[in-house]
C-alpha positions in Angstrom: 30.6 -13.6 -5.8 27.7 -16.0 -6.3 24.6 -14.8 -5.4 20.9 -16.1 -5.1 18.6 -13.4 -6.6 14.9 -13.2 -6.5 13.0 -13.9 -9.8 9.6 -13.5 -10.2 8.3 -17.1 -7.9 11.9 -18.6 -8.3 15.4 -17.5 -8.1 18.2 -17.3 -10.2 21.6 -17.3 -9.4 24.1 -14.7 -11.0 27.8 -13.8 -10.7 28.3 -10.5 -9.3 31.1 -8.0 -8.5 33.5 -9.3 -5.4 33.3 -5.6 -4.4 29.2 -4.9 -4.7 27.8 -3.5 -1.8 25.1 -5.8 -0.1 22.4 -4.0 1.2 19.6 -5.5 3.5 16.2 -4.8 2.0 14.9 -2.6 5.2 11.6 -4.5 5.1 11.4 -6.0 8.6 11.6 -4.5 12.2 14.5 -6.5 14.6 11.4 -6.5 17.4 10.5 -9.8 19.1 6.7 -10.9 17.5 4.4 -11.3 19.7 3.1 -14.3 21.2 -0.4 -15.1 20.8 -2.3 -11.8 18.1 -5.8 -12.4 20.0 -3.8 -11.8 23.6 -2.0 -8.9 22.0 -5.0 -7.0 21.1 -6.8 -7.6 23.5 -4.6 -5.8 26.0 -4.4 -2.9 24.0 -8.2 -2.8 23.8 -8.4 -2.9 27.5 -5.1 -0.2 27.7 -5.6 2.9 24.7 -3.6 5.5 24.7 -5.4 8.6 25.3 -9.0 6.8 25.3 -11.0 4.5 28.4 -11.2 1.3 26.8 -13.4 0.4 23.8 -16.2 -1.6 26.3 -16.2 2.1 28.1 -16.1 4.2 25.0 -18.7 2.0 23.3 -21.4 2.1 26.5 -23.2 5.0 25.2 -22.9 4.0 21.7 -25.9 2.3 19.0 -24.6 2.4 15.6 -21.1 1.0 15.3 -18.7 1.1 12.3 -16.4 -1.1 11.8 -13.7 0.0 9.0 -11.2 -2.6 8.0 -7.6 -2.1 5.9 -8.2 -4.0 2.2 -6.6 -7.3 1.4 -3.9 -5.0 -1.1 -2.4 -4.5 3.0 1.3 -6.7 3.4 0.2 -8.4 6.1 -0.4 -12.0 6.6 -0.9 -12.8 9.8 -4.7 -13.1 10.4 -4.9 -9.8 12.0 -8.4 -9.1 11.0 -9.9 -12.2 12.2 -8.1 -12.2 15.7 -8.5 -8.4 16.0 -12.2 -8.6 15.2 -13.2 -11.0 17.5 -11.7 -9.0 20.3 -13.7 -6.1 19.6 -16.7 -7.8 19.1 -16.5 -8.8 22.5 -16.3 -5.5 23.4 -19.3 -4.2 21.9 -20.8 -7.4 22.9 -20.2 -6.1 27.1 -20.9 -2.8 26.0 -24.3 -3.7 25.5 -24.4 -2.8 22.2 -26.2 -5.3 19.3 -25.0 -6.5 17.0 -27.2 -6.4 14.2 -26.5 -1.9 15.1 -22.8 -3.4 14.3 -21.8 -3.2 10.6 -18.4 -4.4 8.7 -16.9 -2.3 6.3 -14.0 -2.9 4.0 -12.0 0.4 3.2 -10.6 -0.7 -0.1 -10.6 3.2 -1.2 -10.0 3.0 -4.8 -8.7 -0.6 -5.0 -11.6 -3.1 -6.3 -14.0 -4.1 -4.0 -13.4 -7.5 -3.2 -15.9 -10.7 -3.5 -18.0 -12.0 0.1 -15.8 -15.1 -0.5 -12.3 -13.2 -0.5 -13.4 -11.2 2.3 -14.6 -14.3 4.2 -11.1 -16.0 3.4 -9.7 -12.3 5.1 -11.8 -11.9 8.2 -12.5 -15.2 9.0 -15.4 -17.6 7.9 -17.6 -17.4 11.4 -17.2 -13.4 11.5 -18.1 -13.1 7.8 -21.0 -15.4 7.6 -22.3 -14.0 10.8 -22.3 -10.4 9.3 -23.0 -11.5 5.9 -25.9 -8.7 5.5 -23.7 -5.6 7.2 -20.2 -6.7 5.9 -20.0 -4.5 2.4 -16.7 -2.9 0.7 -16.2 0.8 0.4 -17.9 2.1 -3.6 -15.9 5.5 -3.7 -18.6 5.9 -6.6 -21.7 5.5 -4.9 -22.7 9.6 -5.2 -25.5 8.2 -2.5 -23.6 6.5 -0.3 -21.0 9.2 -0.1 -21.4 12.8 2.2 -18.8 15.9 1.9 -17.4 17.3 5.1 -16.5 20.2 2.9 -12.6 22.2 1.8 -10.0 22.6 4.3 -8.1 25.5 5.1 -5.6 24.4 2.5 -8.5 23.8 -0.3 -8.6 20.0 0.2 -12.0 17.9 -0.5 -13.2 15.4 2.2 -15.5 13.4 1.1 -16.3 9.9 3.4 -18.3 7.3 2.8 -21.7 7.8 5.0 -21.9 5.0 7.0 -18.7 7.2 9.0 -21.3 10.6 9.7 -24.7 8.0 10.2 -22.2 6.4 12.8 -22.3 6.9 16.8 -18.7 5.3 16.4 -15.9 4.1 14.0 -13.7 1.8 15.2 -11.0 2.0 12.4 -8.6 -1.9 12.5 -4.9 -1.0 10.8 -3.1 -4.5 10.3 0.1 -2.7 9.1 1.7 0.1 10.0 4.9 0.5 6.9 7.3 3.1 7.3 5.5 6.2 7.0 3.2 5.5 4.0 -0.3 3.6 5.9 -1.6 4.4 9.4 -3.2 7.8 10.3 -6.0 9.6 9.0 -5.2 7.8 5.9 -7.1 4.8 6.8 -10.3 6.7 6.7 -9.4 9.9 4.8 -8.0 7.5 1.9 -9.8 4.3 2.5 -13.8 5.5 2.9 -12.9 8.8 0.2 -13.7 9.5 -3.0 -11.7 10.3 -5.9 -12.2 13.9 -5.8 -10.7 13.8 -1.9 -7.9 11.1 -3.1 -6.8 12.9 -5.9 -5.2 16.1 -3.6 -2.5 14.0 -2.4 -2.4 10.5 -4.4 0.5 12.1 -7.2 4.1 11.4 -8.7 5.4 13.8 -5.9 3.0 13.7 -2.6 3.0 10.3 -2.5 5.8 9.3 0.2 7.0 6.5 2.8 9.2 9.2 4.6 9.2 8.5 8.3 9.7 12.3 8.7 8.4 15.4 6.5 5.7 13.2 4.9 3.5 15.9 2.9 1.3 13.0 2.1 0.7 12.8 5.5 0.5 16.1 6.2 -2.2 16.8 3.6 -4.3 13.5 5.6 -3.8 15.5 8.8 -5.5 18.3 7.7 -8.2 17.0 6.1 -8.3 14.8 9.3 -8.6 18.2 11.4 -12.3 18.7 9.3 -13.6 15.9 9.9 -12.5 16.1 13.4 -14.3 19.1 13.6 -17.1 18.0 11.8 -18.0 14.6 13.8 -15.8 15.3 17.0 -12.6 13.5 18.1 -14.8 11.4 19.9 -16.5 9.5 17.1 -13.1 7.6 16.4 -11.4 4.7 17.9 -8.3 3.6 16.3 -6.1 0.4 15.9 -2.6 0.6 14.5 -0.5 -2.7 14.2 3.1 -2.0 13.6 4.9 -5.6 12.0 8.3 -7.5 13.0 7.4 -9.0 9.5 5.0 -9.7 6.4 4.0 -12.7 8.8 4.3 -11.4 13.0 3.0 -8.5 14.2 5.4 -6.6 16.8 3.2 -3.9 18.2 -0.8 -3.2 18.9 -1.7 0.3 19.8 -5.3 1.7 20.3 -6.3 5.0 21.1 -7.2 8.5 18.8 -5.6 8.6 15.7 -3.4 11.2 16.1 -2.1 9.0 19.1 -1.9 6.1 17.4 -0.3 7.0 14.6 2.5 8.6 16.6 2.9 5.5 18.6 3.4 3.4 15.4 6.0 6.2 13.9 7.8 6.5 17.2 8.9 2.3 16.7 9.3 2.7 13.1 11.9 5.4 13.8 13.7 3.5 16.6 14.1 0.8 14.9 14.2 1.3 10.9 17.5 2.5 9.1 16.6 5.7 7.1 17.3 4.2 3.4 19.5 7.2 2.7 22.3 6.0 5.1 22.4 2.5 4.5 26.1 3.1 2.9 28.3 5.5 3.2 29.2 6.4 -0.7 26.2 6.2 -3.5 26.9 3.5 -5.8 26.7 3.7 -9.7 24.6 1.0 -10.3 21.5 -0.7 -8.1 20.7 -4.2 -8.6 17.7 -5.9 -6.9 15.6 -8.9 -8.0 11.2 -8.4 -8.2 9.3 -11.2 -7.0 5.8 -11.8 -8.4 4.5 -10.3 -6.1 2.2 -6.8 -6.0 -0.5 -5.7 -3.4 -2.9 -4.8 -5.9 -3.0 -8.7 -6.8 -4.7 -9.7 -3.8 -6.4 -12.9 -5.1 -5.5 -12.1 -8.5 -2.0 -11.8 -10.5 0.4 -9.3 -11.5 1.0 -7.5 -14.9 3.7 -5.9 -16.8 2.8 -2.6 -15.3 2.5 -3.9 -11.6 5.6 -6.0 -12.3 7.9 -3.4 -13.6 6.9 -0.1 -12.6 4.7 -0.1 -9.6 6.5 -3.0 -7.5 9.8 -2.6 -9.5 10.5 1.2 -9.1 8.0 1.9 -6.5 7.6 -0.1 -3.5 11.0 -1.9 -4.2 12.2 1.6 -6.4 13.4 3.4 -2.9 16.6 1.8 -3.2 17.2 3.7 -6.5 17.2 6.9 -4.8 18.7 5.6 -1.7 21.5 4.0 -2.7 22.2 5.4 -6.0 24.3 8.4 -7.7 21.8 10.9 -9.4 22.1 9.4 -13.3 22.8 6.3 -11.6 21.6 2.6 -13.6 19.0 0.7 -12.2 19.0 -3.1 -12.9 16.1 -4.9 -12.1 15.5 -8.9 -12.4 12.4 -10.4 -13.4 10.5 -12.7 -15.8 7.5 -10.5 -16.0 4.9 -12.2 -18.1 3.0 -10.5 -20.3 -0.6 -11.5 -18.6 -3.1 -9.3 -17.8 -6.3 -9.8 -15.6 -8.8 -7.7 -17.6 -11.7 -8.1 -15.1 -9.3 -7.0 -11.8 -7.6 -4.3 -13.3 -9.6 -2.9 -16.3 -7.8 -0.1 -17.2 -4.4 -1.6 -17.1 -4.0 -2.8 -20.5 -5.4 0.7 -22.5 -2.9 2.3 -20.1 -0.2 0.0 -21.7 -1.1 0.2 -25.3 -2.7 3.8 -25.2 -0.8 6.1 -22.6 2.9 4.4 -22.1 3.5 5.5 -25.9 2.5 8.8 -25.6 4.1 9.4 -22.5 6.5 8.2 -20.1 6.4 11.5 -17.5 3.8 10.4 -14.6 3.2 13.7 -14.3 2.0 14.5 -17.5 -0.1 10.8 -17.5 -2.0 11.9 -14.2 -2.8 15.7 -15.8 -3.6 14.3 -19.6 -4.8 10.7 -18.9 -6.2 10.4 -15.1 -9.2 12.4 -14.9 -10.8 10.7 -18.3 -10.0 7.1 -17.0 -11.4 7.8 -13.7 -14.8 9.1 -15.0 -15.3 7.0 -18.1 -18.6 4.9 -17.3 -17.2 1.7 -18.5 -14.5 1.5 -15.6 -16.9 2.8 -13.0 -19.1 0.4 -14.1 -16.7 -2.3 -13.3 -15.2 -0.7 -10.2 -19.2 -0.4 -8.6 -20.2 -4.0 -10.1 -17.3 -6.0 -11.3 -14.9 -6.1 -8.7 -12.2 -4.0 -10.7 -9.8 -1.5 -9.9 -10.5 2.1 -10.2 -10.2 3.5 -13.5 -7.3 5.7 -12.2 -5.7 3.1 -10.6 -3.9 2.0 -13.9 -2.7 5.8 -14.3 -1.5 5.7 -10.7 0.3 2.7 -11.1 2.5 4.7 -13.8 3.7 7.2 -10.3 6.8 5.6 -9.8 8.1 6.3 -13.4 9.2 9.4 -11.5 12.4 7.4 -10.5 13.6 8.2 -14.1 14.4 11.8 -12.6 17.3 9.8 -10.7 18.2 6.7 -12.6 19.4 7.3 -16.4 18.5 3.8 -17.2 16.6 0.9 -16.5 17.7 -2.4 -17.7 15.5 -5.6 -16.8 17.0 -8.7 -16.5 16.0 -12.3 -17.7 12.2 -10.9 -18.9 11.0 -13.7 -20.8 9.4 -10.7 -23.7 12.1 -8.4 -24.9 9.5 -5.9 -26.5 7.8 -5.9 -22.8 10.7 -4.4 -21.5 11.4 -2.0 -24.4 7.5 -1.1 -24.6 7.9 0.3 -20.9 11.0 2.2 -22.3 13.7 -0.2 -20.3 16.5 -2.1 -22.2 16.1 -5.7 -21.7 19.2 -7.8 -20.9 18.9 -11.8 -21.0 21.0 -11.9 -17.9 22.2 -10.3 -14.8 25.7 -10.6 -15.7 24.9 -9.3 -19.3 22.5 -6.2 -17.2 25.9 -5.6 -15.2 27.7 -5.5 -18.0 25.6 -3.3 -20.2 25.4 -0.6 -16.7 29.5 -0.7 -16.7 30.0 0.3 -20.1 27.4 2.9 -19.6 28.7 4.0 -16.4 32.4 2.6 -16.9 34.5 0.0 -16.2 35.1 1.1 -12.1 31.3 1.7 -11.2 29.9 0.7 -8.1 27.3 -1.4 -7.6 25.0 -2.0 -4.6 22.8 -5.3 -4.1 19.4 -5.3 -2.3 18.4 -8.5 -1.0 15.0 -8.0 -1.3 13.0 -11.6 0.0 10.6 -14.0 -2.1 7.1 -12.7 -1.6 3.3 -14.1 -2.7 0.5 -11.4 -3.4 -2.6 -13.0 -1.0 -4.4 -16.0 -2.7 
């Protein structure tokens, strides 16, 4: 069969087995969007589900926080501008004033992002309204950061201190995917530190699983402290569960711990668990990578974004999925070797320095992570350049774990050979050569399964 594949911003057409196994890329929920985003919030606002409704809650209130998901977040429907408006309103009949009302970004470990990008994400009126109290989260700012102490399970939460100087936190989720965002990781993740990050940010924790997340369960705990700490009270919560990248299906408000098991609940009922997509694992996995990573929110992608943390993470589930244990992974892509050495700092020295020592994530994050996340010239440029996190380069090296499954990796149609074979892949020119290549590895009657995975834009 003839099939149309993403490649990078194009496609490319390849001849594939008659007998491969199509698989639907599991990224959207069959829900009808909703109508109108403002109207859609603002019913939930009026409607939470275990709280009276943010006018009420915020009556007795002076010092509002307003936490907002980063621009790395899939979403493009202007949930942040719609949502923001609605809940100024809010706080606007609550009595409360505005210049008590400040705007914070909870980019976590991501780069803070310029007032221009952020105007571009919120919305021009809001941003140049709150220009002095809209800020981004500095997980480096020793200052501007308070400890709520160790958990029961000896986990560090630290939050940025605009959450404890408070009276409320009002905490705006635009994307609710799978299991992975949502819940206490909003603040626990996006207003922490390193230290707190580091406890469940690894090669294993690290999960989408709609069910027995550890991730997740980690976040809940250290959600319990803080809880305990500031009261249950202090936080009002908006989760938005997606139809797609571009509608929103679902607005729920209400405690986290609500929240979060409203947006699970529709997740569940309505997502396929990847695992029993087809009935037999196949021999080979095929998908196509667009240029597309959420870490190159107005910037671009890189060989490491390109090929190991979009191709074998967010897109690498399929591997596991669909795949036999020692099963070949072929993944399609042009990936150019480009590198935006002011967004993502650390990137390149993780390239040329750690990927020859080491492919095992595990052993990057304990040799590698702790030195590139404390080295002054990358928290230099993570507090004042608008760059990723030193770590974040290691962390991007997590989803080398699918190696575990997959014996191989071949990339397809890469316009660098020694790209490919510097990340330890083999490099085919073409699909049908990658095919090919996987069959004589895995013989002549393997299976292969196809993931239609969709064109896709990182935010510009």
């Amino acid at each position: 069969m003839i099939e149309e594949i993403v490649f990078g911003d194009r496609w490319v057409r390849a001849e594939l087995p008659d007998d491969m196994v199509v698989v639907p890329p599991g990224v959207s929920i069959p829900l009808d969007p909703v109508e109108d985003i403002g109207a859609a919030v603002r019913a939930a606002l009026d409607q939470p589900l275990d709280l009276p409704p943010l006018r009420e809650v915020a009556k007795s209130r002076s010092r509002i926080l307003i936490a907002f998901d980063d621009p790395t977040v899939p979403c493009y429907a202007p949930v942040w501008a719609e949502a923001l408006r609605e809940i100024l309103k809010d706080l606007s009949a609550a009595g409360v004033r505005e210049d008590n009302v400040w705007l914070l970004c909870a980019n976590a470990l991501h780069r803070q992002f310029t007032f221009d990008e952020l105007r571009r994400l919120i919305g021009e009126e809001i941003a140049d309204r709150f220009q002095d109290r809209l800020t981004c989260h500095d997980a480096e700012d020793s200052d501007g950061m308070v400890s709520m102490g160790q958990t029961a399970g000896g986990f560090h939460v630290d939050l940025n201190r605009r959450v404890e100087d408070s009276d409320l936190v009002i905490y705006l989720n635009c994307s609710t995917t799978r299991g992975f965002s949502g819940g206490w990781k909003s603040i626990c993740v996006g207003l922490s530190s390193y230290r707190s990050i580091a406890h469940h940010h690894d090669p294993e924790t690290m999960s989408m699983s709609l069910s027995r997340n550890l991730m997740h369960e980690i976040l809940d705990e250290m959600g319990e402290l803080v809880i305990a700490t500031l009261g249950e009270d202090r936080f009002f919560k908006i989760e938005t569960v997606l139809s797609n990248p571009l509608q929103v299906a679902k607005v729920f408000t209400g405690t986290v711990g609500a929240t979060r098991r409203a947006a699970l609940e529709v997740n569940r009922a309505h997502m396929t668990n990847r695992r029993e997509m087809i009935e037999e694992k196949t021999d080979i996995v095929l998908y196509g990578v667009p240029d597309w990573s959420p870490y190159a929110a107005y910037s671009y992608t890189n060989p490491i974004l390109t090929m190991i943390s979009t191709g074998l993470g967010y897109l690498g589930g399929m591997i596991e999925a669909l795949g036999k244990p020692g099963c070949t992974a072929i993944l399609a892509t042009p990936c150019p070797d480009r590198w935006d050495e002011e967004r993502h700092p650390s990137y390149r020295e993780v390239w040329e320095r750690v990927l020859p020592e080491t492919k095992d994530p595990f052993e990057a994050k304990q040799r590698f992570e702790e030195e590139f996340a404390t080295r002054s010239e990358y928290v230099d440029k993570y507090r004042n350049g608008f760059g990723f996190h030193g770590s974040h380069g290691i962390m991007a090296l997590y989803p080398l774990k699918r190696l575990r499954h997959s014996s191989r990796v071949i990339v397809a149609g890469a316009e660098d050979p020694h790209i490919v074979q510097h990340a330890g892949f083999t490099h085919c020119s073409t699909v049908e050569d990658a095919i090919s290549e996987a069959k004589s590895e895995q013989g002549n009657g393997a299976t292969t399964a196809f993931v239609r995975y969709p064109p896709a834009m990182s935010r510009q």
